[in-house]
C-alpha positions, 0 to 999 in steps of 0.5 A, a space after each residue: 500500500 501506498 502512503 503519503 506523508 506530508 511533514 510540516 517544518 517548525 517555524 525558522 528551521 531551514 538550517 536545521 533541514 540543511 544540516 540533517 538532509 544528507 542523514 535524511 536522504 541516506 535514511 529514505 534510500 532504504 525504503 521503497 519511496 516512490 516520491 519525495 521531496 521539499 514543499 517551498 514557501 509561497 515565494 519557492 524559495 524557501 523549504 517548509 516541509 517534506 511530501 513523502 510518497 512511500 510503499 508500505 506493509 500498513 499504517 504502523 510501517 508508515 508511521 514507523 518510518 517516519 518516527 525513525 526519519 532524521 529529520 524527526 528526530 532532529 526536531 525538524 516537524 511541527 507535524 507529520 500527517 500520514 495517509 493512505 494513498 492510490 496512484 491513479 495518474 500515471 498508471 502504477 506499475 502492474 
Protein backbone atom coordinates (compact mmCIF):
# COMPACT_ATOMS: atom_id res chain seq x y z
CA UNK A 1 0.00 0.00 0.00
CA UNK A 2 0.94 3.46 -0.64
CA UNK A 3 1.28 6.16 1.77
CA UNK A 4 1.72 9.72 1.85
CA UNK A 5 3.34 11.85 4.47
CA UNK A 6 3.19 15.42 4.29
CA UNK A 7 5.87 16.88 7.12
CA UNK A 8 5.22 20.47 8.06
CA UNK A 9 8.83 22.31 9.33
CA UNK A 10 8.69 24.38 12.59
CA UNK A 11 8.96 27.69 12.01
CA UNK A 12 12.55 29.18 11.18
CA UNK A 13 14.38 25.53 10.87
CA UNK A 14 15.95 25.51 7.13
CA UNK A 15 19.15 25.29 8.53
CA UNK A 16 18.40 22.72 10.66
CA UNK A 17 16.80 20.82 7.50
CA UNK A 18 20.01 21.53 5.91
CA UNK A 19 22.24 20.27 8.30
CA UNK A 20 20.11 16.87 8.76
CA UNK A 21 19.47 16.44 4.92
CA UNK A 22 22.09 14.07 3.81
CA UNK A 23 21.11 11.91 7.01
CA UNK A 24 17.56 12.21 5.92
CA UNK A 25 18.49 11.04 2.25
CA UNK A 26 20.56 8.16 3.42
CA UNK A 27 17.54 7.10 5.57
CA UNK A 28 14.99 7.26 2.99
CA UNK A 29 17.05 5.40 0.38
CA UNK A 30 16.47 2.13 2.06
CA UNK A 31 12.92 2.01 1.61
CA UNK A 32 10.61 1.97 -1.19
CA UNK A 33 9.87 5.61 -1.71
CA UNK A 34 8.02 6.28 -4.86
CA UNK A 35 8.45 10.25 -4.39
CA UNK A 36 9.79 12.65 -2.14
CA UNK A 37 10.57 15.88 -1.96
CA UNK A 38 10.73 19.62 -0.13
CA UNK A 39 7.28 21.79 -0.10
CA UNK A 40 8.63 25.62 -0.54
CA UNK A 41 7.30 28.79 0.75
CA UNK A 42 4.92 30.90 -1.32
CA UNK A 43 7.82 32.59 -2.77
CA UNK A 44 9.55 28.99 -3.98
CA UNK A 45 12.43 29.62 -2.24
CA UNK A 46 12.34 28.66 0.95
CA UNK A 47 11.70 24.60 2.17
CA UNK A 48 8.81 24.43 4.87
CA UNK A 49 8.31 20.92 4.93
CA UNK A 50 8.61 17.22 3.10
CA UNK A 51 5.87 15.18 0.91
CA UNK A 52 6.71 11.67 1.01
CA UNK A 53 5.24 9.01 -1.13
CA UNK A 54 6.14 5.95 0.37
CA UNK A 55 5.46 1.98 -0.42
CA UNK A 56 4.42 0.16 2.83
CA UNK A 57 3.25 -3.21 4.61
CA UNK A 58 0.49 -0.97 6.67
CA UNK A 59 -0.26 2.37 8.54
CA UNK A 60 2.24 1.20 11.53
CA UNK A 61 5.16 0.65 8.75
CA UNK A 62 4.47 4.05 7.73
CA UNK A 63 4.12 5.52 10.87
CA UNK A 64 7.49 3.77 11.87
CA UNK A 65 9.28 5.03 9.17
CA UNK A 66 8.53 8.48 9.72
CA UNK A 67 9.23 8.19 13.57
CA UNK A 68 12.59 6.93 12.68
CA UNK A 69 13.42 9.57 9.71
CA UNK A 70 16.42 12.04 10.65
CA UNK A 71 14.72 14.63 10.48
CA UNK A 72 12.35 13.91 13.15
CA UNK A 73 14.41 13.02 15.30
CA UNK A 74 16.39 16.18 14.70
CA UNK A 75 13.06 18.34 15.80
CA UNK A 76 12.51 19.41 12.46
CA UNK A 77 8.38 18.70 12.22
CA UNK A 78 5.97 20.65 13.88
CA UNK A 79 3.61 17.98 12.24
CA UNK A 80 3.80 14.85 10.29
CA UNK A 81 0.49 13.73 8.95
CA UNK A 82 0.29 10.22 7.31
CA UNK A 83 -2.48 8.77 4.74
CA UNK A 84 -3.34 6.13 2.60
CA UNK A 85 -2.87 6.96 -0.93
CA UNK A 86 -3.72 5.16 -4.51
CA UNK A 87 -1.85 6.02 -7.50
CA UNK A 88 -4.35 6.96 -10.39
CA UNK A 89 -2.12 9.24 -12.82
CA UNK A 90 0.32 7.78 -14.15
CA UNK A 91 -0.95 4.27 -14.11
CA UNK A 92 1.05 2.47 -11.17
CA UNK A 93 3.24 -0.36 -12.20
CA UNK A 94 1.03 -3.64 -12.66
Amino acid sequence: MLYTLICRDKADSEDLRKATRAQHLDYIAGFKVRLAGPILDEDETTMIGSIIVLEAENRAAAQAFADQDPYRLAGLFAQVSIYPFRQAIPAPPA
